[in-house]
N, C-alpha and C positions, 0 to 999 in steps of 0.2 A: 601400375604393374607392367612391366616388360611383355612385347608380344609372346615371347616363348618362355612364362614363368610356368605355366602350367601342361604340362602333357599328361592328356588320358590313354590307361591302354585298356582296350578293350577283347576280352576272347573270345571269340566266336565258333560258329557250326551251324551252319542251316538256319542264319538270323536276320534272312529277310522280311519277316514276320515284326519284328522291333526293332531292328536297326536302327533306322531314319529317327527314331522315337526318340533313341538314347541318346544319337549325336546331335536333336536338334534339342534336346535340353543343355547340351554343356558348350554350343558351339559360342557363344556372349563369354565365354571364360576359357574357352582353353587356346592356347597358343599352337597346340600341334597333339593330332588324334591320332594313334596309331593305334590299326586293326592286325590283333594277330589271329590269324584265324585257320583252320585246321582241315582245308581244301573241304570247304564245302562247294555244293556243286548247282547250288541256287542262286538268288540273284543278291546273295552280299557283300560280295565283292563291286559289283556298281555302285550301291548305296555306299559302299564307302569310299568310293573312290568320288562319287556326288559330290562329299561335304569336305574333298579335300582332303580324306583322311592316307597315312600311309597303308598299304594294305600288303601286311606280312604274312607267307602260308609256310606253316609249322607241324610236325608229324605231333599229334594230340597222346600223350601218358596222362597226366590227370591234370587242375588247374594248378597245384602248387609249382610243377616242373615246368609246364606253360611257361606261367606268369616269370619263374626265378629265370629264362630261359632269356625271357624277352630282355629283363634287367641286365642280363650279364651279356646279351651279344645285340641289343640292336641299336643304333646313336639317338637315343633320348634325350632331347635337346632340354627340355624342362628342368630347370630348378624343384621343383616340384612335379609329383604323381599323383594324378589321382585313378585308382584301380575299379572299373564297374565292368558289371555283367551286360550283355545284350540287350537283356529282359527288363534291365531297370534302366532310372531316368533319376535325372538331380532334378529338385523344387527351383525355381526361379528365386525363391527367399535364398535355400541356400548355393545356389552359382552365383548370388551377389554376395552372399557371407564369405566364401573363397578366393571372391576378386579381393574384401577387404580384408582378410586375415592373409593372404599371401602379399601383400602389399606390406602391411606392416612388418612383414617376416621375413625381409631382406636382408643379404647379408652383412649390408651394414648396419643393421638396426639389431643386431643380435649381439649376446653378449657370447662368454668364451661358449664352447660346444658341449660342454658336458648339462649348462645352462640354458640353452636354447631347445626352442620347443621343436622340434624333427619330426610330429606326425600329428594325424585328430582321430578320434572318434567320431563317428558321424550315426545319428540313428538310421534304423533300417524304416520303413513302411512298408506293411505287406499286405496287398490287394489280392484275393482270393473267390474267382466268381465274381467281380466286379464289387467286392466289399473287403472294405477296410478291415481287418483284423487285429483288431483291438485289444483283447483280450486273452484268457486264457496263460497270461504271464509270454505273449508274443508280440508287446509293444510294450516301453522302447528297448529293440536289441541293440546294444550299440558296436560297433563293427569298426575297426583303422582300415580304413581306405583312401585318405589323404597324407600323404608323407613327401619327407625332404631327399631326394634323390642320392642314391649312396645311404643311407640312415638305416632302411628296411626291408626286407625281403620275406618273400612266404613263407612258415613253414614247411618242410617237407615231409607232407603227410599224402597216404592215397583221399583221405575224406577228412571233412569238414577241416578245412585248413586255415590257420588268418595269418593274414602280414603281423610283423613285430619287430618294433623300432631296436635297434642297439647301440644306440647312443643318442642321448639328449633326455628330455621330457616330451610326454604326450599330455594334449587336452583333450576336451570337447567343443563340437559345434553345436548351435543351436537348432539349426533345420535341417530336413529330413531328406535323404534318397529313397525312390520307391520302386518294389520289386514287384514286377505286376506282366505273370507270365500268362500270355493271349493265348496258348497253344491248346488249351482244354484236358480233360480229364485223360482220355488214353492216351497222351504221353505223358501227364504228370504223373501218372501211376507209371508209367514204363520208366521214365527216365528214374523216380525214387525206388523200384526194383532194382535197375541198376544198381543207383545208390547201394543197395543193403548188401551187393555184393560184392562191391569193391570194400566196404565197411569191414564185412565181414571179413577178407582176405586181410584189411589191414590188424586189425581186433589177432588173428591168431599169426599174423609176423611178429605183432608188438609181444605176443606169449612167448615167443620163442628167442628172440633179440633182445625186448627191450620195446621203451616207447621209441615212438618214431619223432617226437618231439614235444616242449611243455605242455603239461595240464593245463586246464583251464574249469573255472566256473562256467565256462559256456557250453561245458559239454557232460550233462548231466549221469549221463550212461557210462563216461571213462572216469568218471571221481565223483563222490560224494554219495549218498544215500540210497539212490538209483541204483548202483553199481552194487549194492550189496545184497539186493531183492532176488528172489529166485526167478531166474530169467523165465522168460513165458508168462510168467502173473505179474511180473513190473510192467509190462506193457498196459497191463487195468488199472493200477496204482499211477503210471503216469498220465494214461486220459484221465483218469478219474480225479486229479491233481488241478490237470489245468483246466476241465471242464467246469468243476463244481465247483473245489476251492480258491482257482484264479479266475472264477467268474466266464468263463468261456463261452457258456450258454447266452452271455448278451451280445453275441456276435451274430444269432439268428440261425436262418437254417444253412446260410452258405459258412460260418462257424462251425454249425456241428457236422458237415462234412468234413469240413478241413482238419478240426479237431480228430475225427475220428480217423481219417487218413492218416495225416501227420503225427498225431500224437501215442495212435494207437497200433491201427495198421502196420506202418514203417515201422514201430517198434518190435511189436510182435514176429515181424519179417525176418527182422535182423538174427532175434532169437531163435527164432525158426531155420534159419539158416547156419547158425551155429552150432543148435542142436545137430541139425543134419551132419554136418564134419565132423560130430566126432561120431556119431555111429558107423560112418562110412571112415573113420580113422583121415580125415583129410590133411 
């Protein structure tokens, strides 16, 4: 593999808490780290300037505009991308499956471009309270976060947004990156309050415009079953889902908070918050 086949970019905010984490899992594979990051005013800007990384400072609208932002204006030297959060870190199994799969996936080793493989799926791992979360239909998520330079870009959504190839084939990888945010319970509740609110502002643009971009099976509450339930009691219906029927409850007790957070809580918020616009006509 060429020194600069691989470039990670990374978005930041106030991540000197996992910085160092993230780039000393990918530093054996990547060619060149570029931190964009959104003037934060703690010490992440050294940690990344530590491991060699470039270190970019961008007015922060959401991660799809971020991320498309970097793609379109910064010199990404990388034949390949690979896109991580702060908070998470690549497996050592898979930063050597990415030396070997981008190795083989040079541009001479590829056949014409509509034939070539342009992106992966990578599973997600998600550590919650210091436990694996297994269950509850939350392993394996599979996520494109590895792609061929020029091939992908994010969609542009206020929330829950994924990169998507438009041209070539996509596979999968076989090992894991893992999301494993140190910060503790009052900001994971603040930052998923957040969450529900830019959700909700994008939930009634998309009523009023149009989606903001494809469906997906990955997003249970904009298509499929979910979406049809009377809001407020699908939030009982979907912990009650993943807790009983996708086994949830063998994830323990730091499961059934996360369960009841993430699956329940965050739902019900969302709703809650919807409801509220239209009484207040928003």
């Amino acid at each position: 593999m060429q020194p600069t086949s691989l470039s990670i970019i990374v978005l930041t905010y106030h991540e000197e808490l996992h910085l160092a984490r993230c780039l000393e899992s990918v530093k054996s594979v990547a060619g060149e780290i570029v931190v964009v990051d959104s003037f934060s005013t703690d010490g992440t800007r050294e940690i990344a300037e530590s491991y060699g990384a470039k270190f970019v400072q961008h007015e922060f609208v959401n991660q799809a505009q971020q991320f498309n932002w970097a793609l379109d204006n910064l010199p990404i030297s990388g034949e390949w991308i690979l896109r991580l959060d702060a908070d998470e870190y690549i497996t050592p199994e898979l930063a050597r499956e990415i030396k070997e799969t981008i190795s083989i996936n040079q541009p001479e080793n590829q056949r014409e471009s509509a034939h070539a493989v342009n992106g992966y799926y990578i599973k997600r791992r998600v550590y919650f309270l210091e436990r694996w979360i297994k269950h509850g239909g939350y392993y394996p998520i599979w996520i494109l976060r590895l792609f061929r330079k020029g091939k992908a870009r994010s969609e542009e959504r206020e929330m829950d947004e994924h990169i998507e190839v438009f041209e070539g084939r996509v596979e999968k990888l076989d090992y894991d990156f893992v999301d494993d945010n140190k910060k503790g319970l009052a900001l994971w509740t603040a930052k998923h309050n957040d969450y529900s609110t830019r959700e909700v502002f994008s939930r009634l643009r998309e009523r009023s415009s149009g989606p903001q971009g494809g469906e997906s099976g990955r997003r249970p509450f904009r298509s499929g079953i979910f979406s049809i339930l009377p809001p407020l009691w699908r939030a009982f219906c979907y912990f009650s889902y993943r807790y009983i029927l996708r086994l949830g409850f063998l994830d323990g007790k730091e499961g059934l908070i996360f369960h009841v957070l993430q699956g329940f809580w965050y739902r019900f918020l969302v709703d809650a918050k919807l409801y509220e616009s239209r009484i207040k006509k928003i």
